[in-house]
ROSE-4610 file (N, C-alpha, C; in Angstrom, 1 decimal, always signed):
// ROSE-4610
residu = [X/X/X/X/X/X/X/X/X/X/X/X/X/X/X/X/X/X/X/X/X/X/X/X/X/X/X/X/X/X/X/X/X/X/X/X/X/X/X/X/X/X/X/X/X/X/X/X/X/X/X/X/X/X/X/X/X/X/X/X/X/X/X/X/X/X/X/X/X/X/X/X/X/X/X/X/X/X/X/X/X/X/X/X/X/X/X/X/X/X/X/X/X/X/X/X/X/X/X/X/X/X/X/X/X/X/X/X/X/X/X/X/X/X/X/X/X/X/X/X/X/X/X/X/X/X/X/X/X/X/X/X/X/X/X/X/X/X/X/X/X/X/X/X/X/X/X/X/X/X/X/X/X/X/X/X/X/X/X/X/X/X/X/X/X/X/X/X/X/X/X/X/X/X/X/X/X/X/X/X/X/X/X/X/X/X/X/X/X/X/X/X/X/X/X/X/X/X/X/X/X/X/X/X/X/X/X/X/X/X/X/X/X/X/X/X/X/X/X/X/X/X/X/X/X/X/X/X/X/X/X/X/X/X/X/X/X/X/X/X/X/X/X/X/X/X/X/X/X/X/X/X/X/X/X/X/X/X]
num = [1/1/1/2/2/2/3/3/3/4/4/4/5/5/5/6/6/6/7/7/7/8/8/8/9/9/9/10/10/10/11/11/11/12/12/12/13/13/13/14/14/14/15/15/15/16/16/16/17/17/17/18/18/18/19/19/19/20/20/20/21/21/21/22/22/22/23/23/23/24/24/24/25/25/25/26/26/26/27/27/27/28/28/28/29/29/29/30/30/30/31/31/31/32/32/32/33/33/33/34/34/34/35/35/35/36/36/36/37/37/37/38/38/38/39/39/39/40/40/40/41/41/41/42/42/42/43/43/43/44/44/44/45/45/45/46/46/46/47/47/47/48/48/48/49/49/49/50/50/50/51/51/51/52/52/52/53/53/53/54/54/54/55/55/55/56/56/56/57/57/57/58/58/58/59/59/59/60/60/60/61/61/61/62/62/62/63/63/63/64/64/64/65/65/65/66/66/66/67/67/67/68/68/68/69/69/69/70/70/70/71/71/71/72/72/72/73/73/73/74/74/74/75/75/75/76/76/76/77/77/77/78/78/78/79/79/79/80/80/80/81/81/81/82/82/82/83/83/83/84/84/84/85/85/85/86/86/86]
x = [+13.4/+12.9/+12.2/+11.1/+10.5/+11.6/+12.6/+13.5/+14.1/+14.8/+15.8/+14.7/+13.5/+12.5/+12.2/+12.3/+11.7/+12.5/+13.7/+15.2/+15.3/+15.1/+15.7/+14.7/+12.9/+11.8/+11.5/+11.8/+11.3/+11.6/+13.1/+13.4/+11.9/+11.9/+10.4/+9.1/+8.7/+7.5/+6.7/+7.8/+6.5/+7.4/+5.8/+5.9/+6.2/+6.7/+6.7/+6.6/+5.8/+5.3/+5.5/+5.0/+4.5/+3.6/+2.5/+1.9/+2.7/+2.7/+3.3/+2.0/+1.1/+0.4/+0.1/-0.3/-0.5/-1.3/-1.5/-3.0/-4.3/-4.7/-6.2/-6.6/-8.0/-9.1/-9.6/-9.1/-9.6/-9.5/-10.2/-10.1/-9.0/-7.9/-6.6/-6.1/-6.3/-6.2/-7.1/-7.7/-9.2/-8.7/-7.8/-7.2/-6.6/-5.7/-5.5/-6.3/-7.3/-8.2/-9.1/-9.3/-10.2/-8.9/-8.0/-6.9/-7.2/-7.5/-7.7/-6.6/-5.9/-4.2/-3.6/-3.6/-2.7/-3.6/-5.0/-5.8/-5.7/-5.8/-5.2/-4.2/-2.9/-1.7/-0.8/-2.0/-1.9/-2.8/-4.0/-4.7/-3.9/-3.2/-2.4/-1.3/-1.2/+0.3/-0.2/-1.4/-1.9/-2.8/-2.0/-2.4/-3.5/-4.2/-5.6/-6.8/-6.3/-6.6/-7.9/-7.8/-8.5/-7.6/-7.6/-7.6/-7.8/-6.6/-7.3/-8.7/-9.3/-10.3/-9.9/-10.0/-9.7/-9.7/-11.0/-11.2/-10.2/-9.7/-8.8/-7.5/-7.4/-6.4/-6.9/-8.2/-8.8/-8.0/-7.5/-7.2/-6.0/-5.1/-4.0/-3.7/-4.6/-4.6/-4.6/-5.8/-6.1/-5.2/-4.5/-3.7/-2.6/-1.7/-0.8/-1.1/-2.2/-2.8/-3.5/-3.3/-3.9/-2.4/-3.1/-1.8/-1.5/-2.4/-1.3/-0.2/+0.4/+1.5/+2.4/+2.0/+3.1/+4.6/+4.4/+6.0/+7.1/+5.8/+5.8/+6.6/+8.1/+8.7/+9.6/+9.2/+10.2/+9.7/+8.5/+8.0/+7.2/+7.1/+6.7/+5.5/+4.8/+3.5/+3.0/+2.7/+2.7/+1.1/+0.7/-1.1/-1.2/-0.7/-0.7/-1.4/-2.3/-3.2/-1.9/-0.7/+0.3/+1.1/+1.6/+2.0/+3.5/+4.4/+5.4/+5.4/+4.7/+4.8/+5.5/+5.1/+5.6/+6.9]
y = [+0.5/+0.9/+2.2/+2.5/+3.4/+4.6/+5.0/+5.9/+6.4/+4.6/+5.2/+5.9/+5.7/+6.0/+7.6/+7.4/+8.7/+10.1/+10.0/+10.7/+11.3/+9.8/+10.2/+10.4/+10.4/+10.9/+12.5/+12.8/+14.1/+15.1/+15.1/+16.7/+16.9/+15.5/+15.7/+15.8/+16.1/+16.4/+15.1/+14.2/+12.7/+12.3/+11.9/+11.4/+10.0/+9.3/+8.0/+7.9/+7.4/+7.0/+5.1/+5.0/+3.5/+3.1/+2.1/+1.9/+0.3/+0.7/-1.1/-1.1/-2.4/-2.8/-3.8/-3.8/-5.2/-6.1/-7.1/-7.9/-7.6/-8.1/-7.3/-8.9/-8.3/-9.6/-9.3/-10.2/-10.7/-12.1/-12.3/-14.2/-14.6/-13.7/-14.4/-14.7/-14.1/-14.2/-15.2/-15.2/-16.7/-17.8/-18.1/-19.1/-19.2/-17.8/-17.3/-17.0/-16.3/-16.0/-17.3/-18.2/-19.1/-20.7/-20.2/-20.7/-20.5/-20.9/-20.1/-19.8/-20.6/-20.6/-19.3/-19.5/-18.4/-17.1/-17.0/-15.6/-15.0/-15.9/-15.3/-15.1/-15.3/-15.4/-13.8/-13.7/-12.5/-11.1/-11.4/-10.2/-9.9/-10.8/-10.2/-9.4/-9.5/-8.5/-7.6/-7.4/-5.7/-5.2/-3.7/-2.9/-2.4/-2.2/-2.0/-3.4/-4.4/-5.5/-5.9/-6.2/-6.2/-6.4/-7.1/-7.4/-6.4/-5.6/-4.2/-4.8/-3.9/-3.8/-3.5/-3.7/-2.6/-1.6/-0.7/+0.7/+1.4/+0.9/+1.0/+1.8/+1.4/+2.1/+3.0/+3.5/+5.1/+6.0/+6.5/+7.6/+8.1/+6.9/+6.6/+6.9/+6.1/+6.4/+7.8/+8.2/+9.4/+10.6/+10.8/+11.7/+11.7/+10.4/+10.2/+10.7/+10.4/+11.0/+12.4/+13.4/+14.8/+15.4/+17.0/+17.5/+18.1/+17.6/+17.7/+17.2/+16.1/+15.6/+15.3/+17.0/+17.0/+17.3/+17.7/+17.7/+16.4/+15.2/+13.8/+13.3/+12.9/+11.9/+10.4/+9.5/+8.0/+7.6/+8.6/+8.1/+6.6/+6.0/+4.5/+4.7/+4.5/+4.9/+3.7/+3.4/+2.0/+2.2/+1.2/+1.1/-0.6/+0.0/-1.7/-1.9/-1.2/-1.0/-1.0/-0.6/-0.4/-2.1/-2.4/-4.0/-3.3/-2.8/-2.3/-1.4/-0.5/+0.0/-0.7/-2.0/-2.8/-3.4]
z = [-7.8/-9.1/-9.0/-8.1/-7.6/-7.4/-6.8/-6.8/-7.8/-8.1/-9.7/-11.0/-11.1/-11.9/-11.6/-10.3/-10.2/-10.3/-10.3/-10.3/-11.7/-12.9/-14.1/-14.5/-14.1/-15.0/-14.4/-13.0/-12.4/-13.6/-13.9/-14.8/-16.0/-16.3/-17.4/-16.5/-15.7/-15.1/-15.0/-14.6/-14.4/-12.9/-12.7/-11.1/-11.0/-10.4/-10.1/-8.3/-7.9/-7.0/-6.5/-5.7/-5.4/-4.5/-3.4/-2.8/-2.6/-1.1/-0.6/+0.0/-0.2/+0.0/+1.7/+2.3/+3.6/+2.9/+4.0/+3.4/+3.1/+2.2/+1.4/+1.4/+1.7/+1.3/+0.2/-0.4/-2.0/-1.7/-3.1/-3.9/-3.6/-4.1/-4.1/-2.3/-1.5/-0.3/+0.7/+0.1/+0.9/+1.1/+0.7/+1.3/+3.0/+2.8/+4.1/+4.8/+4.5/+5.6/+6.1/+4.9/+5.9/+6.6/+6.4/+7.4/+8.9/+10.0/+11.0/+11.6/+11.5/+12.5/+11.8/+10.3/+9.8/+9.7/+9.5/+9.8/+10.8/+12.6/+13.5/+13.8/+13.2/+13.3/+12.4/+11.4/+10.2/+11.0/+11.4/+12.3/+13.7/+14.2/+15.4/+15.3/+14.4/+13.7/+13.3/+12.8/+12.1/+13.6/+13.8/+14.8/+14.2/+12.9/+12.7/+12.8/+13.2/+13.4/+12.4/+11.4/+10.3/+8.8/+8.2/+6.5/+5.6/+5.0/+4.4/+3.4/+2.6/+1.8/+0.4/-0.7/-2.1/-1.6/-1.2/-0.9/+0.1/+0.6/+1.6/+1.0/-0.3/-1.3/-2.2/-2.0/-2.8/-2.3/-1.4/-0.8/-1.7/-1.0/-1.3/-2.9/-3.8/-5.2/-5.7/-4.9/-5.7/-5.1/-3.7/-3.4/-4.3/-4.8/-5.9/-7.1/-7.8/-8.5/-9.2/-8.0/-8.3/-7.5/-8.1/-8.3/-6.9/-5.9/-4.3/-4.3/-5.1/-5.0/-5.9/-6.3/-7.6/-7.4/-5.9/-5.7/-5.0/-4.9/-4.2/-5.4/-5.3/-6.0/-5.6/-6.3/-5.2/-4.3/-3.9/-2.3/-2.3/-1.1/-1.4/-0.1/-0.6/+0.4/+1.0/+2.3/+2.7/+3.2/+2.9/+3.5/+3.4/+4.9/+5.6/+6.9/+7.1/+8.6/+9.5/+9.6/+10.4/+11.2/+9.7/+10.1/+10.1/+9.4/+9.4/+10.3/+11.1/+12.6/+13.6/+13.7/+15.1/+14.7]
């Protein structure tokens, strides 16, 4: 959706972007993390070895956001402490 979006909105000067997300510690995730089998089983696979944070995705937001990346179209930005790496 991120591509097709981004193809037929570029000629009008709108960006479409995306952020694939890893695991984030939130409420919704506490489950998982206080799993111990599945929390060490989820932190062994992330080469940042850690549970992203919300903040974790400032960067990310705001580079999509300002006009550094105004020539960024379709792109799918991944901020997953490098789980898709291995």
């Amino acid at each position: 959706m991120t591509k097709a979006l981004a193809t037929e909105w570029a000629p009008l000067g709108i960006n479409v972007n995306a952020i694939a997300p890893g695991y984030i510690a939130t409420d919704m995730t506490r489950a998982l993390r206080e799993d111990s089998a599945r929390n060490t089983a989820i932190l062994a696979r992330i080469p940042a070895g850690r549970w992203a944070r919300p903040e974790d995705f400032a960067g990310a937001v705001i580079f999509l956001a300002a006009p550094a990346s105004d020539y960024v179209h379709g792109h799918l930005l991944v901020v997953d402490g490098g789980w898709l790496a291995r």
